[in-house]
N, C-alpha and C positions, 0 to 999 in steps of 0.2 A: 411535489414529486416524491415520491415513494420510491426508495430502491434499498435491496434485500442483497447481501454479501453471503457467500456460503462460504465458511470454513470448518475444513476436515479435524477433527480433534477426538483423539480414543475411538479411530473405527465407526464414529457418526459425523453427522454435521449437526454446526451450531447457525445460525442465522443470524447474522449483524445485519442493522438494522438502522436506518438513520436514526430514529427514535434511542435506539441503545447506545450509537458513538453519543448522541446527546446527552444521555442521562450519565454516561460513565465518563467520556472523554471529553467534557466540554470544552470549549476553549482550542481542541485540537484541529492542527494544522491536516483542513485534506488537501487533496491534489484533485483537480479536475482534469475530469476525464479517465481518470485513473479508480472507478467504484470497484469496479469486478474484480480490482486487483488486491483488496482488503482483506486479510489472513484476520485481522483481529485489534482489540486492543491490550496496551501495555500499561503496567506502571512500573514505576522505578521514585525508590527513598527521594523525596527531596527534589522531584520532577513531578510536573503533571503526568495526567496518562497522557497517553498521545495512541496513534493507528499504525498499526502495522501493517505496512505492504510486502507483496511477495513479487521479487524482482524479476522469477519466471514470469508473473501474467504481467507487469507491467510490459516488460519485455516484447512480448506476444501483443500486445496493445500497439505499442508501438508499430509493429513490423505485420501488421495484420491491413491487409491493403494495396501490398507492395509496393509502398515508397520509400521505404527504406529496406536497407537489409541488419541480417544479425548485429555486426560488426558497427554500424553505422546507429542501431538503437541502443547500442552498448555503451558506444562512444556518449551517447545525448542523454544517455542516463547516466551517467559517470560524469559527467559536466555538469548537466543542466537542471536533473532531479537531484542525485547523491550528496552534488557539491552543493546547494544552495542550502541556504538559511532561511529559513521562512518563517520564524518565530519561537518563541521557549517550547512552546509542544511541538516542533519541528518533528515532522514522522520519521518512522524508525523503516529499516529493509532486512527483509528474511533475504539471507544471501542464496536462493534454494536455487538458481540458476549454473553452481556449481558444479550439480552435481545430475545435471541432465544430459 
């Protein structure tokens, strides 16, 4: 399965790419079901890379369907993605749902 991540970076998009989390962040912890929500990946001294997601689209994943509402995906992502441990490359969240 083939799936293509668009993230906005200097006025263009860049295209993550399973191929490219592979080759840059191996090892890194993704979330299923959660593709379209991939801003990109990081590194950090002394950590692997790991994937950045953006807590607006996970957000919007969540709540897309209406079975949940805002408040209720906030909640389960603040529990149940944020708080979890999933590994030393555990993913990282752009907090961009602040500011919506």
């Amino acid at each position: 399965m083939k799936c293509f991540f668009l993230t906005f970076i200097k006025n263009s998009f860049m295209v993550v790419t399973d191929e490219l989390i592979n080759e840059y962040a191996e090892g890194a912890v993704l979330l299923t079901g959660m593709e379209t929500a991939i801003v990109g990946i990081t590194q950090e001294f002394g950590n692997g890379p790991r994937v950045l997601y953006s807590t607006q689209k996970i957000l919007e994943i969540l709540t897309d369907g209406g079975m949940v509402d805002y408040e209720e995906a906030l909640e389960y992502f603040h529990y149940n993605i944020l708080g979890g441990y999933f590994g030393e490359q555990n993913p990282i969240f752009l907090s961009d749902h602040l500011w919506d």
